[in-house]
KETOR-415654 format. One record per atom (N, C-alpha, C): residue number from 0; residue in three letters; chain; atom name; y, x, z. Coordinates in nm, 3 decimals, padded with zeros to 5 digits. Each point is the difference from the previous one (the first is absolute). Example, Ala and Ser with C-alpha at 12.3 -4.5 7.8 and 13.67 -1.06 7.14 Angstrom:
BEGIN
+-----+-----+-------+------+---------+---------+---------+
:   n : res : chain : atom :       y :       x :       z :
+-----+-----+-------+------+---------+---------+---------+
:   0 : Ala :     A :    N : -00.569 :  01.319 :  00.780 :
:   0 : Ala :     A :   CA :  00.119 : -00.089 :  00.000 :
:   0 : Ala :     A :    C :  00.120 :  00.090 :  00.000 :
:   1 : Ser :     A :    N :  00.105 : -00.035 : -00.072 :
:   1 : Ser :     A :   CA :  00.119 :  00.082 :  00.006 :
:   1 : Ser :     A :    C :  00.109 : -00.077 :  00.073 :
+-----+-----+-------+------+---------+---------+---------+
END
This chain:
BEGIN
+-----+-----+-------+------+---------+---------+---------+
:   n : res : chain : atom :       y :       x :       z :
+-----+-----+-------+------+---------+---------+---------+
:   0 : Unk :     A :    N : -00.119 :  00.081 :  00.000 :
:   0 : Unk :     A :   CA :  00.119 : -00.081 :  00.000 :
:   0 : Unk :     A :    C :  00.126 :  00.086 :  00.000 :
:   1 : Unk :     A :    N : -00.023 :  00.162 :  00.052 :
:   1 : Unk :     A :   CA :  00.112 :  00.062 :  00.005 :
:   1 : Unk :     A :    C :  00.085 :  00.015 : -00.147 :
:   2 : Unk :     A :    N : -00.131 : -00.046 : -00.088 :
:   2 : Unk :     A :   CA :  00.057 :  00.029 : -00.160 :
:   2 : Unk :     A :    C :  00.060 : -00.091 : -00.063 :
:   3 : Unk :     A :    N :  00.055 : -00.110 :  00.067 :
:   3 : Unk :     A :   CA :  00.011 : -00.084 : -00.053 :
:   3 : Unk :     A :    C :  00.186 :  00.007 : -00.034 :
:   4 : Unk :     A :    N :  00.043 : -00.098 : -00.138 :
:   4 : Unk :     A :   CA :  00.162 :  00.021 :  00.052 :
:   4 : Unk :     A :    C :  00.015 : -00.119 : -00.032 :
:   5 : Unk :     A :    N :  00.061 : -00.130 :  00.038 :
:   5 : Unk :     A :   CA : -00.007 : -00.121 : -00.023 :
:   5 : Unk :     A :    C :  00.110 : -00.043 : -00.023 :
:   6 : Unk :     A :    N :  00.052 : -00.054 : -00.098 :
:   6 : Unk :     A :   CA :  00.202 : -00.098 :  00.013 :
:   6 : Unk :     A :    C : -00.022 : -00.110 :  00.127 :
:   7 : Unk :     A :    N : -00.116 : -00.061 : -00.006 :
:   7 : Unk :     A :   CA :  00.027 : -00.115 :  00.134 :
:   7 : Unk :     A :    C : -00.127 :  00.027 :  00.063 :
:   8 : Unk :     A :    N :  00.039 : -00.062 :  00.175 :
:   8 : Unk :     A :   CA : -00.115 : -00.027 :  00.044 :
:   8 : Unk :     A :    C :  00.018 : -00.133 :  00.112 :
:   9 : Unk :     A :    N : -00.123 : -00.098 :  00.000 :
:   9 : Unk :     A :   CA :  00.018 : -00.147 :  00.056 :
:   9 : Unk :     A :    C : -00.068 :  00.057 :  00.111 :
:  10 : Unk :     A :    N :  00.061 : -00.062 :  00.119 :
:  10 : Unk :     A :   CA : -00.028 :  00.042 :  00.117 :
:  10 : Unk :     A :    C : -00.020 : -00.094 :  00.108 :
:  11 : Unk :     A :    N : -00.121 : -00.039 :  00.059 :
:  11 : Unk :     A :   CA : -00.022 : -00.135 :  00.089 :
:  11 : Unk :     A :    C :  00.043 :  00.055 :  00.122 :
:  12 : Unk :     A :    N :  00.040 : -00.091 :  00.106 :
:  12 : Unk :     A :   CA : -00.033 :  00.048 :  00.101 :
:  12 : Unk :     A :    C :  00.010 : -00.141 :  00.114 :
:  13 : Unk :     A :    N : -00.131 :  00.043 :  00.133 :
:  13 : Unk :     A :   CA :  00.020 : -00.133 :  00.082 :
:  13 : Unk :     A :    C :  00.125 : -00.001 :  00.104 :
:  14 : Unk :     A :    N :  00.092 :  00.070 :  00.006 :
:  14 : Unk :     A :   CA :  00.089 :  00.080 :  00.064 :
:  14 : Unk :     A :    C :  00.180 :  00.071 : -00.034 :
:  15 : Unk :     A :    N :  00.037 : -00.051 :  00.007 :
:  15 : Unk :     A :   CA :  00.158 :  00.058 : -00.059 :
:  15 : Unk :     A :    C :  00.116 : -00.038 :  00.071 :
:  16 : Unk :     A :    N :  00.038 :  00.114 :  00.071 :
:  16 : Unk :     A :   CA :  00.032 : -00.036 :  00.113 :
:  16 : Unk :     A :    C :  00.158 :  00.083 : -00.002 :
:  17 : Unk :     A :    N :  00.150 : -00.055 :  00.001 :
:  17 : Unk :     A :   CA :  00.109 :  00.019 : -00.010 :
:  17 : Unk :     A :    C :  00.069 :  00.151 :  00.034 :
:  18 : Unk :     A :    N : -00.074 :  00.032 :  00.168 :
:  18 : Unk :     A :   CA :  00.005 :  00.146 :  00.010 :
:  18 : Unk :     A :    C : -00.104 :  00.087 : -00.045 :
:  19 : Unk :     A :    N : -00.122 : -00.020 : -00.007 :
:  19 : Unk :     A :   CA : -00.111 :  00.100 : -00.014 :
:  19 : Unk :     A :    C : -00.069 : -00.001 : -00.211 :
:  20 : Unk :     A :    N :  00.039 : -00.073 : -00.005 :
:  20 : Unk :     A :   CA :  00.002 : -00.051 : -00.184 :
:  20 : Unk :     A :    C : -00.163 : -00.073 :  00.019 :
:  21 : Unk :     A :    N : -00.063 :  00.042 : -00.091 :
:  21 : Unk :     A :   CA : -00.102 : -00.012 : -00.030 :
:  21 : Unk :     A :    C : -00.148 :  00.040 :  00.112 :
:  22 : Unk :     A :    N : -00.045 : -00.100 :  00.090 :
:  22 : Unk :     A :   CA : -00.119 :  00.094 :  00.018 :
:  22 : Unk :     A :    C : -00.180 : -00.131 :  00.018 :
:  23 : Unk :     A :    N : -00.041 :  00.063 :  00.017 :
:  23 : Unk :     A :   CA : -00.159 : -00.023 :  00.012 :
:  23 : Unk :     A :    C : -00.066 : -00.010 :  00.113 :
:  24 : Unk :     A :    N : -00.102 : -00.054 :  00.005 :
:  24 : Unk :     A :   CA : -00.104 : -00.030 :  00.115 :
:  24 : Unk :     A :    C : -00.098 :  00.147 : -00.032 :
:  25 : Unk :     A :    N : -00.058 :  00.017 : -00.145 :
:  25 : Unk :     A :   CA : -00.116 :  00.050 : -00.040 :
:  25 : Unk :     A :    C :  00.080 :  00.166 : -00.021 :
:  26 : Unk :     A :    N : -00.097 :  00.073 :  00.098 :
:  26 : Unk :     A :   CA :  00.054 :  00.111 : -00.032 :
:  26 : Unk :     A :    C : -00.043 :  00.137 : -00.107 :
:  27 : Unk :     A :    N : -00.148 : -00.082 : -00.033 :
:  27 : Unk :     A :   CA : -00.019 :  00.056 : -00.118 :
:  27 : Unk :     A :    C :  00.052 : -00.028 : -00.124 :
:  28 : Unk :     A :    N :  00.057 : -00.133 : -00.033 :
:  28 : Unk :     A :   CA :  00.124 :  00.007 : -00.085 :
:  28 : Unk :     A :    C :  00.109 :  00.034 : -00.035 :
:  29 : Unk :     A :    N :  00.044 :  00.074 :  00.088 :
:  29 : Unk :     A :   CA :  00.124 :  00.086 :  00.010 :
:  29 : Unk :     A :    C :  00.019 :  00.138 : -00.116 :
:  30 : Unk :     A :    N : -00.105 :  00.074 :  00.000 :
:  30 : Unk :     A :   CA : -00.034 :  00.087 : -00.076 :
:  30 : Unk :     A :    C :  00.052 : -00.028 : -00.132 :
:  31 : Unk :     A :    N : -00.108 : -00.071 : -00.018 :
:  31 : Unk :     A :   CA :  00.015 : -00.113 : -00.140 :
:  31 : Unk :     A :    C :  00.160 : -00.018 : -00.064 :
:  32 : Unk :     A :    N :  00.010 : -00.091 :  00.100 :
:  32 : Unk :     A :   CA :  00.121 : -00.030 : -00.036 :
:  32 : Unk :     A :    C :  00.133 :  00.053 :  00.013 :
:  33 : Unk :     A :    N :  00.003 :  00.156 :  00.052 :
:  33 : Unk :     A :   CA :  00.090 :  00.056 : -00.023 :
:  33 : Unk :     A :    C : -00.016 :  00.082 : -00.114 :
:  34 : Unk :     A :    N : -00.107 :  00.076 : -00.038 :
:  34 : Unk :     A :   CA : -00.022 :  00.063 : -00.107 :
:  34 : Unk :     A :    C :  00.035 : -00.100 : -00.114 :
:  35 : Unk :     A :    N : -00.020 : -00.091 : -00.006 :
:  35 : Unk :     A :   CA :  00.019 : -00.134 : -00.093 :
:  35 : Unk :     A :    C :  00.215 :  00.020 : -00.038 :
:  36 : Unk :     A :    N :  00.005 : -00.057 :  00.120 :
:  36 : Unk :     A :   CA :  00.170 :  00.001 : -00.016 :
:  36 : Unk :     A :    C :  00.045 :  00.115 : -00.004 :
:  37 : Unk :     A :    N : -00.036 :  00.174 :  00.016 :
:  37 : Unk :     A :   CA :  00.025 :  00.113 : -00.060 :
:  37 : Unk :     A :    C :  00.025 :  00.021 : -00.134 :
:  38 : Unk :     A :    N : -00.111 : -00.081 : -00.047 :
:  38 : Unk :     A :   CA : -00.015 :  00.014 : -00.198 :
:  38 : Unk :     A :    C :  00.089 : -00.069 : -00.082 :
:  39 : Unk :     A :    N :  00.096 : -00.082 :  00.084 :
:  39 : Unk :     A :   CA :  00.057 : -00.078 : -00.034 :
:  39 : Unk :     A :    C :  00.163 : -00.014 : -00.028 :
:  40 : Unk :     A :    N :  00.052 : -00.007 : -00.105 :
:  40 : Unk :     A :   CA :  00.120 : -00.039 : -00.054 :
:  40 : Unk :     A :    C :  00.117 : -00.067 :  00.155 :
:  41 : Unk :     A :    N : -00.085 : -00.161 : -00.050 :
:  41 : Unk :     A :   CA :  00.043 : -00.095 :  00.037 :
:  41 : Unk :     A :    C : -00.062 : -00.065 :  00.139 :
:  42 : Unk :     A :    N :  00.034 : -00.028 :  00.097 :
:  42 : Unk :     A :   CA : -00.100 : -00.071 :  00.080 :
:  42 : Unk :     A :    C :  00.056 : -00.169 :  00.065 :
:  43 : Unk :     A :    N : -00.152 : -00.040 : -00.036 :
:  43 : Unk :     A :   CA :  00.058 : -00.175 : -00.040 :
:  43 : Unk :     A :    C : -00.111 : -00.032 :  00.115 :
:  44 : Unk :     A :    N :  00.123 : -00.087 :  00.119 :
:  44 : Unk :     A :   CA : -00.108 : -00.062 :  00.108 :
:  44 : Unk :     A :    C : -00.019 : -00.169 : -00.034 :
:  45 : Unk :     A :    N : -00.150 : -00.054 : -00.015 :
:  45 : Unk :     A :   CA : -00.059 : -00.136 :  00.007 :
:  45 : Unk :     A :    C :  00.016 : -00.060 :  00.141 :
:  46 : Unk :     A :    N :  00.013 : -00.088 :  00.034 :
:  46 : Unk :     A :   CA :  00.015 : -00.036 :  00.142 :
:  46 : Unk :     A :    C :  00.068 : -00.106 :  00.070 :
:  47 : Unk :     A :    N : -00.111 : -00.155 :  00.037 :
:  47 : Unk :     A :   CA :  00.074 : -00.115 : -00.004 :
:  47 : Unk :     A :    C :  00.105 :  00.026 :  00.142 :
:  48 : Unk :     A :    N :  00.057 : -00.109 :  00.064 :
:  48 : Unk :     A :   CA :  00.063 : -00.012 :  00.127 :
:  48 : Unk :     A :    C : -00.039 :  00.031 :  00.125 :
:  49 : Unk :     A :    N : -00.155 : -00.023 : -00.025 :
:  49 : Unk :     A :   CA : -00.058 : -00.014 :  00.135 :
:  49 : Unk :     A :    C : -00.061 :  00.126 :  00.044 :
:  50 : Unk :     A :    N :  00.076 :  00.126 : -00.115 :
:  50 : Unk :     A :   CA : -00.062 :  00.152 :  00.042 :
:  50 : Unk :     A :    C :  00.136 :  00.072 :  00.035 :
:  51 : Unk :     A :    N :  00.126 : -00.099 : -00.019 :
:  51 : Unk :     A :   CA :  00.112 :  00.120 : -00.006 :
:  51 : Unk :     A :    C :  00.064 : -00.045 :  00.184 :
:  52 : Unk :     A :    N :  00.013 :  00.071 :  00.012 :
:  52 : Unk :     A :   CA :  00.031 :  00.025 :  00.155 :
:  52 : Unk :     A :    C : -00.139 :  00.037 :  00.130 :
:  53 : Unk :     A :    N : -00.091 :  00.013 : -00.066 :
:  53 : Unk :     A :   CA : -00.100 :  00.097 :  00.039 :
:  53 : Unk :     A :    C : -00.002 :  00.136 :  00.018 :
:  54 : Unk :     A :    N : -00.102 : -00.002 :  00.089 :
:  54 : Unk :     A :   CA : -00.006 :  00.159 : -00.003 :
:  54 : Unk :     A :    C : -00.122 :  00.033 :  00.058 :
:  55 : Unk :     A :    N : -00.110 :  00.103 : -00.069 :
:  55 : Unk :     A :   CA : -00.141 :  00.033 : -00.001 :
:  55 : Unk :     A :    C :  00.042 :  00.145 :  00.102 :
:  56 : Unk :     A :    N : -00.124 :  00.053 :  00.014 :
:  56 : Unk :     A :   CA : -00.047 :  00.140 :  00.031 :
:  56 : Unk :     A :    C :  00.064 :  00.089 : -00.033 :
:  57 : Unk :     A :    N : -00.035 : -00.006 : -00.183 :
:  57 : Unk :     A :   CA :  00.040 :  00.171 : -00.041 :
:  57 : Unk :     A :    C :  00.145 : -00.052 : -00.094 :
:  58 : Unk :     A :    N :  00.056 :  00.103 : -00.029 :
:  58 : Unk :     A :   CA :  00.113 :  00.010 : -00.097 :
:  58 : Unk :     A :    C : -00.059 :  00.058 : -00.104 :
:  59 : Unk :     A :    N :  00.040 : -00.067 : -00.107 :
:  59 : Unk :     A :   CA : -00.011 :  00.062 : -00.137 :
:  59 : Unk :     A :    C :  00.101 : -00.004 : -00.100 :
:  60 : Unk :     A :    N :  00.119 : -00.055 :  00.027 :
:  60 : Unk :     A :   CA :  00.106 :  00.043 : -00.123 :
:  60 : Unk :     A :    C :  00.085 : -00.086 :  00.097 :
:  61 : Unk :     A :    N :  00.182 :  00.080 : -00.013 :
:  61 : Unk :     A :   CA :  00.106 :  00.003 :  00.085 :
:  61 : Unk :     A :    C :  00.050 : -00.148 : -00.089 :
:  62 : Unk :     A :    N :  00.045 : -00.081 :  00.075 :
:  62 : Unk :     A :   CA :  00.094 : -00.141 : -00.081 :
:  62 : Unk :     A :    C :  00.072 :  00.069 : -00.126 :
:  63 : Unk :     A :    N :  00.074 :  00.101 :  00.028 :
:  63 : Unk :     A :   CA :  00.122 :  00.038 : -00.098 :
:  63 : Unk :     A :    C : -00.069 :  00.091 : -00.107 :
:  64 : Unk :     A :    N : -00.115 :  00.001 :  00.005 :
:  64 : Unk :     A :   CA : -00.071 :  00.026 : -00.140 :
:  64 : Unk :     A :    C : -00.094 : -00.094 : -00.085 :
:  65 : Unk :     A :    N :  00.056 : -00.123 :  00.073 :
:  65 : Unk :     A :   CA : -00.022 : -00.112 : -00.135 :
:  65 : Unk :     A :    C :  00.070 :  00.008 : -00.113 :
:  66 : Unk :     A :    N : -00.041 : -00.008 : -00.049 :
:  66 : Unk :     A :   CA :  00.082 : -00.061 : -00.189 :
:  66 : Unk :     A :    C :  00.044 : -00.093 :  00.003 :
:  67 : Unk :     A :    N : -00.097 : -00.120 : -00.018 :
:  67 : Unk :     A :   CA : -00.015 : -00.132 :  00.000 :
:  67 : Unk :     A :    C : -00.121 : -00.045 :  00.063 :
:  68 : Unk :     A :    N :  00.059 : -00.155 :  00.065 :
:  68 : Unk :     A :   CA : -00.106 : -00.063 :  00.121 :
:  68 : Unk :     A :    C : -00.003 : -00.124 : -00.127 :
:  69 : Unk :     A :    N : -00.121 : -00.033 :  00.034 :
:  69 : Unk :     A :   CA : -00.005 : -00.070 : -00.103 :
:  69 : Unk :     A :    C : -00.077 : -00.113 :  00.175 :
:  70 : Unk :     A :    N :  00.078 : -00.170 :  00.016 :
:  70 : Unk :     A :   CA : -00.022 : -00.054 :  00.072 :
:  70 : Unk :     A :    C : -00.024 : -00.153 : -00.025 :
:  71 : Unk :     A :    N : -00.030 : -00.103 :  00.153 :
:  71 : Unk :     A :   CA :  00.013 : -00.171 : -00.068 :
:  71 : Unk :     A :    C :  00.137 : -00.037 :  00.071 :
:  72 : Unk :     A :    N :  00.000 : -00.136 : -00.076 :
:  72 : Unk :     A :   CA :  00.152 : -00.060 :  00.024 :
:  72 : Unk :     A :    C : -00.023 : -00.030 :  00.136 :
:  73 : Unk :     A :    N : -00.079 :  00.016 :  00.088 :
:  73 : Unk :     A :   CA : -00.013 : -00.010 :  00.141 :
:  73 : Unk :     A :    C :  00.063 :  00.044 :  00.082 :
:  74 : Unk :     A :    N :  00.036 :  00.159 : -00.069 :
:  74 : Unk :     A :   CA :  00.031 :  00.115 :  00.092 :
:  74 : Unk :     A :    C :  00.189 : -00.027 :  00.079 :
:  75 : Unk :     A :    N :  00.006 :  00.062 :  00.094 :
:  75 : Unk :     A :   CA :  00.120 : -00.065 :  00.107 :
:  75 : Unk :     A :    C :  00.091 :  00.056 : -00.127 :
:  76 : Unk :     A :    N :  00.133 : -00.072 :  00.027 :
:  76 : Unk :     A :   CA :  00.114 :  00.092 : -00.071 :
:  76 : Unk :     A :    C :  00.047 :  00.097 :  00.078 :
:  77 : Unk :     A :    N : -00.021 : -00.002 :  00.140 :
:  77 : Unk :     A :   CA :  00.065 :  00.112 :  00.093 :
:  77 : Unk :     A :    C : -00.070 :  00.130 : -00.049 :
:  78 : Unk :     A :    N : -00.136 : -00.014 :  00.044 :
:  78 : Unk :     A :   CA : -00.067 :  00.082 : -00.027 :
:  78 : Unk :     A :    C :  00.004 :  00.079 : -00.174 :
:  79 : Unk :     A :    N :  00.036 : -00.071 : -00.070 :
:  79 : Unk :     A :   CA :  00.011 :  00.041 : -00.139 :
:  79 : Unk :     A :    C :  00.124 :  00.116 : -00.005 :
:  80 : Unk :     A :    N :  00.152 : -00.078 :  00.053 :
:  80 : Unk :     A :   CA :  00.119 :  00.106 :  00.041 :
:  80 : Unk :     A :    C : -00.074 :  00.092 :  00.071 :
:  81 : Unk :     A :    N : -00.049 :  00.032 :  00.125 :
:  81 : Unk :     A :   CA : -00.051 :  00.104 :  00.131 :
:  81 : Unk :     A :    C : -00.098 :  00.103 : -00.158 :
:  82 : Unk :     A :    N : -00.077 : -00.031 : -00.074 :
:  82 : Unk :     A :   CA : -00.070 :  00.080 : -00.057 :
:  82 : Unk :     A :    C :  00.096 :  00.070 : -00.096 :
:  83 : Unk :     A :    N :  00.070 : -00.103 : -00.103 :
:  83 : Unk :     A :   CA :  00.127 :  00.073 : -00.109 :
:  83 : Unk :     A :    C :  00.081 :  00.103 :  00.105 :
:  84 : Unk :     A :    N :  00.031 : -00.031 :  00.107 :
:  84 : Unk :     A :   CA :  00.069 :  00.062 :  00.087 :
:  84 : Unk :     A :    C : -00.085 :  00.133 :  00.057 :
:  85 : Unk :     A :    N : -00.100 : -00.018 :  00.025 :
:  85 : Unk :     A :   CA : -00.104 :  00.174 :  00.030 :
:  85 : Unk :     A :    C : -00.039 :  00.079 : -00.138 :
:  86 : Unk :     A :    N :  00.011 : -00.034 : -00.138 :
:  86 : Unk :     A :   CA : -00.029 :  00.062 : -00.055 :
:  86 : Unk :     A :    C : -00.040 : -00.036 : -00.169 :
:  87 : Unk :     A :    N : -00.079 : -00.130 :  00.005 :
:  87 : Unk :     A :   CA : -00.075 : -00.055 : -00.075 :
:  87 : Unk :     A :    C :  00.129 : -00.040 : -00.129 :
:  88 : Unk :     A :    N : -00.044 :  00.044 : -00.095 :
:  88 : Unk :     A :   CA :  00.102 :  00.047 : -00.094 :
:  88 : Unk :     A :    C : -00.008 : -00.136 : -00.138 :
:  89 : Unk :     A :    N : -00.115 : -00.075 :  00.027 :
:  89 : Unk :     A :   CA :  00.010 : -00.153 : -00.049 :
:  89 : Unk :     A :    C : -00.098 : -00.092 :  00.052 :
:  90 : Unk :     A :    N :  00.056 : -00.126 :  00.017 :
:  90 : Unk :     A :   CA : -00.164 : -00.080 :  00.018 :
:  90 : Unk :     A :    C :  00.029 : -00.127 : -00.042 :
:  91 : Unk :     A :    N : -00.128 : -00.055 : -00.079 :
:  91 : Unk :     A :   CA : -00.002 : -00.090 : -00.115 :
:  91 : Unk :     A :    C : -00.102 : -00.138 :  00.077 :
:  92 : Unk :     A :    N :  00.061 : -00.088 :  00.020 :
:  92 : Unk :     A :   CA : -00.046 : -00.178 :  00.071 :
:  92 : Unk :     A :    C : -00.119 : -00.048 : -00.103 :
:  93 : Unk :     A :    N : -00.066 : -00.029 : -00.009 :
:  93 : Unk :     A :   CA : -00.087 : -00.051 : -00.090 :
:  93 : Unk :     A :    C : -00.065 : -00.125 :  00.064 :
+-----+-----+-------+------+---------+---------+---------+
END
């Protein structure tokens, strides 16, 4: 995977959390998924309402190295400002 060089990469997570960004329960996924978002251009987070103001175990990628959050029309509007405001450089309502 170190060989890899990618323009995008889609990124799940059960966890995304305003100060700590991105993190996980599973800590053998971590690996993974940082080598993953290394290879990568662009990094695009998947992730309905009911994961953003969470927060797991491990850390795996800082808020302010999102690209784009890609989210549902669920998600708070506070919380939408608090994320544009730490870092997150677009995020798209679907």
């Amino acid at each position: 995977m170190q060989q890899l060089s990618v323009d995008k990469v889609f990124i799940a997570t059960p966890a995304l959390n305003i100060e700590k960004g991105l993190t996980h329960f599973n800590e053998l996924l971590i690996a993974t998924k940082k080598k993953m978002i290394g290879s990568s251009a662009k990094k695009i987070v998947v992730t309905d309402h009911t994961k953003i103001g969470r927060r797991a175990l491990y850390i795996f990628l800082p808020i302010d190295q999102i690209d784009l959050l890609i989210t549902d029309n669920q998600t708070d509007k506070k919380l939408i400002d608090e994320m544009y405001n730490n870092g997150i450089k677009q995020i798209e309502i679907v």
